[in-house]
C-alpha positions in Angstrom: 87.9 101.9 98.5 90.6 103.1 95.9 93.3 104.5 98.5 92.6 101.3 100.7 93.9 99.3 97.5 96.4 101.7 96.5 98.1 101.8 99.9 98.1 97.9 100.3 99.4 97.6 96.8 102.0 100.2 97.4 102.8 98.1 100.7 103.1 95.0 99.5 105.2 96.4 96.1 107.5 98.3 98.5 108.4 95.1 100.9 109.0 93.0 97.6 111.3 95.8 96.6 113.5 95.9 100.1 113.3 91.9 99.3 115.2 92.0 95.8 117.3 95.2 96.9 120.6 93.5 98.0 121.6 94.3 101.4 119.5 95.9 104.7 117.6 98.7 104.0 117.2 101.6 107.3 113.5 103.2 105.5 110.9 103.4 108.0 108.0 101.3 106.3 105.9 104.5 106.1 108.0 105.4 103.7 108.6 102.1 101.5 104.7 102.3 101.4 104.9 105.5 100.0 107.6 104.7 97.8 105.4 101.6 96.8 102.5 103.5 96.0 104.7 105.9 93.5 106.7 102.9 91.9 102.9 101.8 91.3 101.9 105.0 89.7 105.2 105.0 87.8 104.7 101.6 86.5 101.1 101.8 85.2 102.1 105.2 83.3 105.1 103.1 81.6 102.8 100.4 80.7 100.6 103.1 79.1 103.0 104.6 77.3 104.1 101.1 76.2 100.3 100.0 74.9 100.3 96.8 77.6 98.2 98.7 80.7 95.0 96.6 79.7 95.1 92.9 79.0 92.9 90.2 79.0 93.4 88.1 82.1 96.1 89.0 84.1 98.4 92.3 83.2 101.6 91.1 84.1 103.6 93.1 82.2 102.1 96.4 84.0 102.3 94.6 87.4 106.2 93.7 86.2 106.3 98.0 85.8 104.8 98.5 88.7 107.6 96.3 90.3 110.5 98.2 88.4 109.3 101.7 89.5 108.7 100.4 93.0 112.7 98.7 93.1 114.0 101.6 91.6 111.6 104.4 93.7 113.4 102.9 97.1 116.3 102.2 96.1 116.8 105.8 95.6 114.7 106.6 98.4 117.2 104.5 100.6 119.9 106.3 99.8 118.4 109.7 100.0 117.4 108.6 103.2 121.1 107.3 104.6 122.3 110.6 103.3 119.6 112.7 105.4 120.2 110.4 108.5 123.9 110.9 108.1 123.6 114.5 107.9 121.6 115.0 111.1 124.4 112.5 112.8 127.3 114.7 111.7 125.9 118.8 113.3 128.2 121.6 112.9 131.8 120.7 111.8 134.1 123.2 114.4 136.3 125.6 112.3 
């Protein structure tokens, strides 16, 4: 049951991202889950580090982490991925 929550949390943390990224995003949603999941796993380790991972009552400031890694996780992922996609668009340059 753990990877059904982790991939629904790394869904729903990767769609909020592409919401507060300005602008349209061209990642598949595979991969903004995947992203997601990673910002997730990024974010809980910060709020460990940071002594907040374990609250009483709601942990917002780890689910606030998990949002940070997530923005920031496809954000860079977008713009690996418009690099990659422009790269396969461009082939062999003729001398």
């Amino acid at each position: 049951m753990g990877w059904f929550w982790a991939i629904v949390l790394g869904f729903v943390l990767g769609v909020i991202a592409r919401i507060i990224i300005p602008g349209k995003q061209q990642i598949p949603l595979w991969l903004t889950t995947i992203l997601g999941i990673g910002g997730a796993v990024l974010g809980n380790a910060v709020a460990r580090s940071a002594g907040v991972d374990t609250t009483d009552g709601i942990d917002w400031w780890r689910h606030l982490f998990q949002l940070a890694g997530a923005v920031a996780l496809v954000w860079l992922g977008e713009m690996a991925w418009g690099a990659m996609r422009r790269g396969k668009r461009g082939g062999r340059q003729r001398a």
